[in-house]
C-alpha positions as CSV (number, residue, x, y, z in Angstrom):
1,X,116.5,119.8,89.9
2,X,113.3,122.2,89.9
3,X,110.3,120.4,91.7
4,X,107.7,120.7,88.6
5,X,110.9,118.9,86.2
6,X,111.1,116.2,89.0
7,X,107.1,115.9,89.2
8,X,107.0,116.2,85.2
9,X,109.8,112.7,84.9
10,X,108.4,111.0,88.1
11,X,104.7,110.9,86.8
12,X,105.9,109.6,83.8
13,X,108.0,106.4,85.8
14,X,104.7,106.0,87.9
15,X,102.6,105.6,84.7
16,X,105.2,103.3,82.5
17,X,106.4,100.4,84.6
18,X,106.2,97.7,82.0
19,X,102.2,95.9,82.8
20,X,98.9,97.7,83.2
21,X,98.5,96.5,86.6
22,X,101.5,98.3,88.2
23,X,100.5,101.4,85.5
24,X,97.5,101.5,87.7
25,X,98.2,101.1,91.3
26,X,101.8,103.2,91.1
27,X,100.7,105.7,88.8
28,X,97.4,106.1,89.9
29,X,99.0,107.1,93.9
30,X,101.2,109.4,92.7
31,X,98.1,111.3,90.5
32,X,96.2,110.8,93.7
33,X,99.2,112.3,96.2
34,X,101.9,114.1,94.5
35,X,100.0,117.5,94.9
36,X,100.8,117.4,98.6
37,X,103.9,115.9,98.9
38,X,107.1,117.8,99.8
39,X,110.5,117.3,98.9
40,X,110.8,114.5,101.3
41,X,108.1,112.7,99.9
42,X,108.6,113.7,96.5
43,X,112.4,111.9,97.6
44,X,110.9,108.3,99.0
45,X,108.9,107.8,95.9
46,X,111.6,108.5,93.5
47,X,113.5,105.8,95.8
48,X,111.0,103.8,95.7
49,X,110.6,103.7,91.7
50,X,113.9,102.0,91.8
51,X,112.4,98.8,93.4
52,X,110.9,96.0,91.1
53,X,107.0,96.1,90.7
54,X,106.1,92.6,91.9
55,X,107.9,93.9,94.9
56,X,105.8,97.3,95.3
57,X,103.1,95.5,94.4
58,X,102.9,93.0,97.1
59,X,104.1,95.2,99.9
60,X,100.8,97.4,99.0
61,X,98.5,94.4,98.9
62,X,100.2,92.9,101.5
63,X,101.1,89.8,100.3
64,X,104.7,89.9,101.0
65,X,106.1,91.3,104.0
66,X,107.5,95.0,103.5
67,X,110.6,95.8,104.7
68,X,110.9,98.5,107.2
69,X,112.4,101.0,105.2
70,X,109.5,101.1,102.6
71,X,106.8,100.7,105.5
72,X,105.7,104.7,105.8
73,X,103.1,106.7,106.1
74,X,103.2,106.7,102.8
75,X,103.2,102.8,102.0
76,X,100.0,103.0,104.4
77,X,98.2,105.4,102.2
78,X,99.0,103.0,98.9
79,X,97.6,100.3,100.8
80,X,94.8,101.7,101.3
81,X,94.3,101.3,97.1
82,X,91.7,103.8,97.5
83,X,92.9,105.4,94.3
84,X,93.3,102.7,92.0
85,X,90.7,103.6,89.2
86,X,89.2,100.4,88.0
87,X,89.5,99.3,84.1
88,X,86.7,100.0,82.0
């Protein structure tokens, strides 16, 4: 699948996960990071989509443990939550 298709229907499964909260904090890493991210990144997000949001949720806030396959560089760089624009 062309990379700007995949970008294009990933974005819109980061932004629509079913509660505002998750809209915020998954959606608002991948506006944050997709620019740089390559295919294997781009791969590992997709994946990680897949996984229910209470779970993504407390493996970025750290209230559940994460299990080694999501802990990445990547996971590391949601936890920091530096991107999560706050609600107006």
């Amino acid at each position: 699948m062309d990379h700007d298709i995949r970008l294009k229907r990933t974005y819109f499964r980061a932004w629509h996960r079913g509660t505002r909260e998750a809209d915020l904090m998954i959606g608002g890493f991948f506006d944050a990071h997709h620019a740089g991210w390559s295919a294997t990144e781009l791969d590992w997000f997709e994946a990680l989509l897949e996984e229910q949001d209470v779970d993504i949720m407390g493996w970025a806030i750290g209230s559940i443990p994460c299990p080694p396959e999501w802990d990445t560089a990547m996971m590391q760089t949601m936890r920091s939550l530096d991107f999560v624009p706050l609600p107006e």
